[in-house]
NUKEZA-302112 format. One line per 2 residues: number of its first residue (from 1); for each residue x, y, z of C-alpha. Coordinates in Angstrom, 2 decimals, always signed. Layout:
% NUKEZA-302112
NUM) X,Y,Z | ...
% end
This chain:
% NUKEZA-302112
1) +31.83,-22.22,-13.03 | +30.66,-19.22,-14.92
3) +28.25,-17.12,-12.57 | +25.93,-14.67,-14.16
5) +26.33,-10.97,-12.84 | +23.47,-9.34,-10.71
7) +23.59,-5.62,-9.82 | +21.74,-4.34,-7.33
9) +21.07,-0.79,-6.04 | +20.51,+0.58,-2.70
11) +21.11,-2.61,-0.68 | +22.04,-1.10,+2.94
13) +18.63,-1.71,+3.94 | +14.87,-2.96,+3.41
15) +14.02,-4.44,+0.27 | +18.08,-4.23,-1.21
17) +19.06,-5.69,+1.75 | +16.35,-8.68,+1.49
19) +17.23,-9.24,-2.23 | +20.57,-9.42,-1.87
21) +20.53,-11.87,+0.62 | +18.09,-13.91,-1.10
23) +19.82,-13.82,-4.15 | +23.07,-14.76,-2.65
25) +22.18,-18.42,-2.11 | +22.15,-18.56,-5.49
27) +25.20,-20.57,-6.74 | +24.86,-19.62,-10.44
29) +24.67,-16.26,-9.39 | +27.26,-13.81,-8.45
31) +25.53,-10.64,-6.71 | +26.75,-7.23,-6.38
33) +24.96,-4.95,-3.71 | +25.89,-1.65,-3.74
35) +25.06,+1.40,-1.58 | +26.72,+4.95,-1.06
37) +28.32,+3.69,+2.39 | +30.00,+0.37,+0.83
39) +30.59,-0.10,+5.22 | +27.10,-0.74,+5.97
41) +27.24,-3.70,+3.88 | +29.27,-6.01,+5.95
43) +26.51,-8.82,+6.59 | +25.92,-8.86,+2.77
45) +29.56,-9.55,+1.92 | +29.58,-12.16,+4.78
47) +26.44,-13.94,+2.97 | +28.76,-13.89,-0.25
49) +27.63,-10.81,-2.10 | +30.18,-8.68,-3.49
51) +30.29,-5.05,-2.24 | +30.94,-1.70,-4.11
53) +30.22,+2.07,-3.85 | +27.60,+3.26,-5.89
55) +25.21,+6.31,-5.44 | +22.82,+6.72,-8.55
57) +22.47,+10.47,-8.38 | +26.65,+10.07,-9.11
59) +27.70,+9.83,-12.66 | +31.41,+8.47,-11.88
61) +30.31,+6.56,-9.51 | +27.11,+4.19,-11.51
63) +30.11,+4.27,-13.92 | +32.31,+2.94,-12.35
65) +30.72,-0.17,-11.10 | +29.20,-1.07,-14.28
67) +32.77,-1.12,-15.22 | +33.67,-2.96,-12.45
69) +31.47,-5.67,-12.71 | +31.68,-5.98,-17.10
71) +35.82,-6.34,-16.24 | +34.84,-9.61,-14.40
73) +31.66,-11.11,-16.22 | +31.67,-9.40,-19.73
75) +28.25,-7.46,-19.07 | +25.69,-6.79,-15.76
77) +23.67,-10.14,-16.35 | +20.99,-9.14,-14.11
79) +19.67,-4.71,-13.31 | +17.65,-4.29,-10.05
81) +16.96,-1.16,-10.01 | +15.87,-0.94,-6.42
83) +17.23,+2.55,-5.26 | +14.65,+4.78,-3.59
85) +13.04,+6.60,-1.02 | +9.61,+8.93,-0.47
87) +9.74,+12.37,+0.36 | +6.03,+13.42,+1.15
89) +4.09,+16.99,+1.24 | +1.49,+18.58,-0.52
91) +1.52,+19.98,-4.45 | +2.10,+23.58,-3.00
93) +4.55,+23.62,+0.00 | +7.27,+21.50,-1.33
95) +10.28,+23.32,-2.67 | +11.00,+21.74,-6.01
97) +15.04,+21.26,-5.05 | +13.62,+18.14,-3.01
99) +11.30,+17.01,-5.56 | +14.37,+17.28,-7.92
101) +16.57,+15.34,-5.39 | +13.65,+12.77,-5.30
103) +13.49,+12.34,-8.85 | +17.56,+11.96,-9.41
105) +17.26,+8.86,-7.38 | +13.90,+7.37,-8.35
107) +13.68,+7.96,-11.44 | +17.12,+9.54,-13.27
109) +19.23,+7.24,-11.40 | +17.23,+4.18,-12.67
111) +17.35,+5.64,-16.10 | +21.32,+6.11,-16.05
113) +22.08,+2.47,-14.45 | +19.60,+1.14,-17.25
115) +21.58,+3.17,-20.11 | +25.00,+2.16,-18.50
117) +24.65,-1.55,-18.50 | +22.04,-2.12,-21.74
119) +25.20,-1.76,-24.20 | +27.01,-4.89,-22.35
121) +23.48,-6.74,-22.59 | +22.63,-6.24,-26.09
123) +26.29,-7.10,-27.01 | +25.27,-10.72,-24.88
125) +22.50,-11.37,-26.47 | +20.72,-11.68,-23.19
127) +19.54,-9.75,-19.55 | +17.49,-8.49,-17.42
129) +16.62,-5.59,-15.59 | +13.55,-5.40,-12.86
131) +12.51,-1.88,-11.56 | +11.27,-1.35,-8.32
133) +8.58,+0.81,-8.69 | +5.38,+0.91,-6.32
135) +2.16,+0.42,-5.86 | +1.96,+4.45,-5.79
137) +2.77,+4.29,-9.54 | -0.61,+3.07,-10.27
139) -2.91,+5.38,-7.71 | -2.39,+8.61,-5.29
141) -2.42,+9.84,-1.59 | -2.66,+13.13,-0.78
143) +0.06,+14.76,+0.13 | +2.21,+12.29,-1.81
145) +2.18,+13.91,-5.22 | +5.70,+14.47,-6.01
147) +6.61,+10.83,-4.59 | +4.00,+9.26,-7.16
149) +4.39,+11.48,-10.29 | +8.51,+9.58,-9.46
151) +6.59,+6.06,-9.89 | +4.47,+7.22,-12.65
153) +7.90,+7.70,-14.38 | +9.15,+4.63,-13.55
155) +5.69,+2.93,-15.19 | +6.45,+4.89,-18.19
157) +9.89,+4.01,-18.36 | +9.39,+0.47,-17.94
159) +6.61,+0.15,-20.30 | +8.85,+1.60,-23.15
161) +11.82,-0.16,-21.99 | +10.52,-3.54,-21.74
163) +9.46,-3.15,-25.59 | +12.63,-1.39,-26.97
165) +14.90,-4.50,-25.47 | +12.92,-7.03,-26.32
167) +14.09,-7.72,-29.81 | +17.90,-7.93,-27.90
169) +16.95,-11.02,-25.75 | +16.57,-8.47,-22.66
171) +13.87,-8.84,-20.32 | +12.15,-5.85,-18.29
173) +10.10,-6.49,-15.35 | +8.42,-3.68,-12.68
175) +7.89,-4.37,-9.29 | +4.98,-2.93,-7.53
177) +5.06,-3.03,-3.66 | +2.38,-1.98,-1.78
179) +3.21,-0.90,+2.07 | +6.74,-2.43,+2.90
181) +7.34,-2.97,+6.65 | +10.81,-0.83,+6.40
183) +12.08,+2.89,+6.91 | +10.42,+3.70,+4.18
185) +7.53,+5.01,+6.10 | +9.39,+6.35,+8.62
187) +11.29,+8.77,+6.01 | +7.96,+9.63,+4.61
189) +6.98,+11.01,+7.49 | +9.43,+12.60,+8.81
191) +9.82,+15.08,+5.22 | +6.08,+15.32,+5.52
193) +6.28,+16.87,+9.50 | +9.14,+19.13,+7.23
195) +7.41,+20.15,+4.48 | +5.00,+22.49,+6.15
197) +3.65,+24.72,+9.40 | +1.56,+22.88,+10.98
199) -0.65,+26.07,+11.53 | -0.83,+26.33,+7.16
201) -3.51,+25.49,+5.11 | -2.73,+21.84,+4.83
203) -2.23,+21.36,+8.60 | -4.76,+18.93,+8.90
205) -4.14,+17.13,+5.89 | -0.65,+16.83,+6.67
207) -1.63,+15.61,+9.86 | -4.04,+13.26,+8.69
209) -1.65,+11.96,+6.10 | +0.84,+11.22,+8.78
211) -1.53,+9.21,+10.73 | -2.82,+6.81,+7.73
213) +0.64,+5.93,+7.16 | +2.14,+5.24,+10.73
215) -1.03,+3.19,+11.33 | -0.80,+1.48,+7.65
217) +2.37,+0.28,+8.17 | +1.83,-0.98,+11.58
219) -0.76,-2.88,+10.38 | +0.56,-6.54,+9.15
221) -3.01,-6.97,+7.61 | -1.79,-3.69,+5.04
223) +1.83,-4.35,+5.14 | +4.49,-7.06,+4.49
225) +8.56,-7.50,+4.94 | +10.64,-6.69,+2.63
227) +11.55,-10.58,+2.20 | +7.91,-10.70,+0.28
229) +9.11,-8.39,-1.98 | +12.41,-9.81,-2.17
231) +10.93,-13.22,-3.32 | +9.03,-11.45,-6.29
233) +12.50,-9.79,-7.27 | +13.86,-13.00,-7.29
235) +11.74,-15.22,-9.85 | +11.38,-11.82,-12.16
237) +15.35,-12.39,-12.39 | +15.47,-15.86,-12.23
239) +12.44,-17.29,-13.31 | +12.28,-18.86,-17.00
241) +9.07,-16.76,-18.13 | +9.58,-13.39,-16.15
243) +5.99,-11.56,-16.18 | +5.75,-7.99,-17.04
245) +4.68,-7.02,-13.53 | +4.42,-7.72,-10.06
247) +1.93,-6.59,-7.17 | +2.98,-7.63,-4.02
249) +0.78,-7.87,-0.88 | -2.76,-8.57,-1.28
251) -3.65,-4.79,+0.49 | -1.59,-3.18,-2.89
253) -3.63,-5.92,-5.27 | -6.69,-4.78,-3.66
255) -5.89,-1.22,-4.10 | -4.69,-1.10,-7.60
257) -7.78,-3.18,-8.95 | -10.44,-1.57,-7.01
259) -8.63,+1.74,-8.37 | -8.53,+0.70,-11.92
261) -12.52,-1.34,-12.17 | -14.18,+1.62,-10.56
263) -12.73,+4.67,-11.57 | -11.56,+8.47,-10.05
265) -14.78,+9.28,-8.55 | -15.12,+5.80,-5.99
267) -11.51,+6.50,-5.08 | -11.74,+9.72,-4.69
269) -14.71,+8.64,-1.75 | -12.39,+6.03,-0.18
271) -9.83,+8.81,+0.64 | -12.02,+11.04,+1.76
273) -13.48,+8.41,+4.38 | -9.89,+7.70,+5.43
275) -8.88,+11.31,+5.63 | -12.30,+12.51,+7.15
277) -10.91,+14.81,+9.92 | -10.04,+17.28,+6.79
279) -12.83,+16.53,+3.77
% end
């Protein structure tokens, strides 16, 4: 039986992990999860996903298993671009080398993966490719600014993608998560205790910062698992009329509406109520 391709990126954990196993049931589907440590992938090959090496800030190595995978199928059937991770800190006191780092992987790594395979797709007459983005791509925290302006970017990108392939018989979906029960927050915090004295001028926002998010993603009224995510992923890839994009969690819906209807200056009073210890 002829299996259509799915590539996935950054798969050792949360929402790669989730998607991969999800999309493993799949009997039309043959799924490729990827991470930089191929070893920590062992439950995903034992669920029947395919494993290879692949670390989007590495040239050779995105090459390489597009290569892999077009060898055995012809071309990548199906992109998730799900790679990511937030590094947190205010505007001023984080040294641009790890807002570069951050935006190789968010955002130049999903560029290069997209380039890589889009050749074999056009050639096939057919695709898809769904970015994992973020709710954070449609609003801001402070002390986040870097970590958005990467999901901005991946809005953009999307937005002009999903247009330029259409006329191909590609399809371009963005995923927009909202608070994701995984390390996610964990990571955020822990370059945000990093990116600054906590005797500087942003001490208490910093601190502040760090407290809305350990408590937001305790909370399982604000956040979900990544298997809710997951689930999205798979009908944008699967699903006969993929829609342009995806909020998941009703918290993130909430959010990006209430952002959108009433403007800068109401959101700019809901932070300040949740970060009162520093307005």
């Amino acid at each position: 039986m002829t299996t259509t391709a799915v590539l996935i990126t950054g798969t050792s954990s949360g929402i790669g992990r989730a998607t991969a196993l999800r999309l493993a049931a799949h009997p039309e589907l043959t799924v490729y999860a990827t991470a930089r440590r191929p070893e920590s992938l062992a439950d995903l090959a034992a669920a029947g996903a395919r494993t290879l090496t692949l670390d989007v800030t590495d040239e050779q190595s995105m090459s390489d298993a597009v290569k892999t995978i077009e060898s055995e199928h012809g071309s990548v059937g199906v992109l998730v671009n799900n790679a990511g991770y937030g590094a947190y800190g205010t505007v001023e006191e984080t040294g641009l080398d790890a807002v570069r780092r951050q935006f190789e992987t968010n955002v130049f790594g999903l560029a290069r993966m997209s380039q890589l395979v889009l050749p074999g797709m056009r050639a096939a007459g057919r695709g898809r490719i769904v970015n994992v983005g973020s709710m954070g791509g449609r609003l801001v925290f402070p002390a986040g600014g870097y970590y958005h302006a990467s999901k901005y970017a991946v809005e953009a990108l999307t937005d002009a993608l999903r247009f330029e392939v259409a006329p191909f018989g590609i399809k371009v979906s963005l995923i927009e998560p909202g608070l994701i029960r995984t390390g996610f927050g964990d990571t955020a915090a822990h370059t945000l205790a990093d990116a600054a004295a906590p005797t500087g001028p942003y001490g208490s926002l910093n601190e502040a910062a760090d407290r809305q998010m350990a408590e937001s993603y305790r909370s399982k009224l604000l956040s979900a698992p990544p298997e809710a995510v997951a689930e999205v992923i798979e009908h944008a890839a699967t699903g006969a009329h993929p829609r342009t994009r995806y909020v998941v969690t009703p918290a993130a819906k909430l959010l990006v509406h209430s952002r959108r209807l009433l403007g800068a200056r109401f959101f700019d009073a809901y932070l300040r109520r949740q970060f009162r210890s520093v307005a």
